[in-house]
C-alpha positions, 0 to 999 in steps of 0.5 A: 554259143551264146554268152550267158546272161550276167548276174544282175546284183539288187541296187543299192537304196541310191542306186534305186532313188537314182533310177527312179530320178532317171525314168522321170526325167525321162518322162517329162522330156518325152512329154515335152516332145509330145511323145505321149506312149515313151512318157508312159513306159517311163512312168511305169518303169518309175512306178515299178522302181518305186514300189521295188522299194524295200521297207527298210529303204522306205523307213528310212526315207520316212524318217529322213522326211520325218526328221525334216519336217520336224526341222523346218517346223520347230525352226518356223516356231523359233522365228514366230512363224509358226501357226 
């Protein structure tokens, strides 16, 4: 009797931003190794995690961005280095 499949439970936003991490890690080592066809599957699988992104994960990386350049720019005009 074969066991049943085990139920996969969603990733978490980190667990997703993890895996994206991974598959292009991946994709660089199997680029350096001259190993053109494993690159592109590890391409695509950080594709199809990044666009399994939910919109709430996308809001908040957005505004975790958002926050940031904010940050660095009132800093540079702080120290007169802004344009």
């Amino acid at each position: 009797m074969n066991a049943p499949e085990p139920v996969r439970q969603p990733l978490s936003d980190e667990e997703v931003d993890l895996h994206i991490s991974d598959c292009g890690r991946r994709m660089v080592a199997a680029m350096a190794a001259g190993d053109r066809p494993d690159a592109d599957q590890w391409r695509e699988r950080m594709y199809e995690a990044i666009n399994s992104r939910t919109p709430e994960h996308r809001a908040r990386m957005t505004a975790r961005i958002d926050s940031a350049i904010w940050f660095q720019s009132e800093e540079a005009l702080a120290m007169g280095k802004a344009p």
